[in-house]
C-alpha positions in Angstrom: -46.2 -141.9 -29.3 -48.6 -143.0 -32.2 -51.8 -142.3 -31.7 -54.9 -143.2 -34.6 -57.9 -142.5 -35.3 -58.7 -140.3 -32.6 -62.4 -138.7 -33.3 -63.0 -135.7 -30.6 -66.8 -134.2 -30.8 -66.7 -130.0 -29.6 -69.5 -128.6 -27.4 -70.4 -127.0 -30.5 -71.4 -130.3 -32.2 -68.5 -130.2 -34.6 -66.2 -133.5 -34.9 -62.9 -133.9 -35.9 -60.8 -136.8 -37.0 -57.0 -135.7 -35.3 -53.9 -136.1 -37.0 -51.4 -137.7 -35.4 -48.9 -135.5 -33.4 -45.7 -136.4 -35.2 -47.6 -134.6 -38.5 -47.5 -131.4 -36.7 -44.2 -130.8 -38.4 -46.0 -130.8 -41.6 -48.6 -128.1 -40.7 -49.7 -125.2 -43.0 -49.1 -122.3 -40.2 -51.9 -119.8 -42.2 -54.4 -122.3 -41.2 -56.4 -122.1 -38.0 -56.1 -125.7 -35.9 -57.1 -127.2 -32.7 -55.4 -128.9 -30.3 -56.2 -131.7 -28.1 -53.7 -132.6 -25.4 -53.8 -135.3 -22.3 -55.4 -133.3 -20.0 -58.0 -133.5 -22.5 -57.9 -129.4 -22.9 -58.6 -128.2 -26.7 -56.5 -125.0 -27.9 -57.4 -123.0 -30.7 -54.9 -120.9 -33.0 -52.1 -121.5 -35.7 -48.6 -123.1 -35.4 -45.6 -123.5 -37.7 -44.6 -126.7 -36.1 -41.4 -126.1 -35.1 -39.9 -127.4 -31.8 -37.5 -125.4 -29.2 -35.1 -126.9 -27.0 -37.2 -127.8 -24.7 -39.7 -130.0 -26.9 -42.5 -127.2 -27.1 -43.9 -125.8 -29.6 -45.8 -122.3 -30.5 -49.6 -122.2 -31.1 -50.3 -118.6 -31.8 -53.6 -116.4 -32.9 -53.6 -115.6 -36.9 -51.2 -113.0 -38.1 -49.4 -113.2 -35.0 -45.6 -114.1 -34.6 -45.6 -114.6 -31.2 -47.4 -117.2 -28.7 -47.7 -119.6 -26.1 -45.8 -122.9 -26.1 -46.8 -125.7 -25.6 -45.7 -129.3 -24.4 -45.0 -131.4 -27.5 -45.3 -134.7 -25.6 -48.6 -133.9 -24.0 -50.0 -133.2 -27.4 -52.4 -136.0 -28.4 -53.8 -134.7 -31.6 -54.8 -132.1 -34.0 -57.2 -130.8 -36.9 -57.7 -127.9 -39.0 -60.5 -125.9 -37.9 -63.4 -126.0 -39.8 -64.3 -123.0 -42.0 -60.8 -122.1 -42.4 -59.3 -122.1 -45.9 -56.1 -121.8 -47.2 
């Protein structure tokens, strides 16, 4: 799925331009991100962008090596947090 161009605005007034989900693989996993998925649910945390069996991926809380995976294909978009540096 290629999606572009996708612009999401938080309840906190912040707004994002979202990468494209076949990017993920290319994601700095020190960095905090957000993730929008179909069911238009955000998730916040880091990921190393690697993909099981099963097509899901990890998004886990910083400094963590464990987490809750996630449905690849329902993944829509994502964004490095704002006011998180490398």
């Amino acid at each position: 799925m290629a999606i572009n161009d996708i612009m999401i605005t938080l309840t906190n007034g912040q707004k994002y331009k979202l990468r494209n989900p076949d990017t993920l693989s290319e994601i700095d996993s020190s960095r905090t991100a957000i993730f929008l998925f179909d069911n238009m649910e955000v998730y916040t945390g880091c990921s190393n962008g690697l993909m099981d069996e099963d097509e899901d991926f990890c998004i886990f809380a910083p400094g963590k090596n464990h987490g809750i995976g996630m449905p690849f294909r329902r993944l829509l978009g994502w964004a490095y947090k704002r006011g998180d540096n490398a």
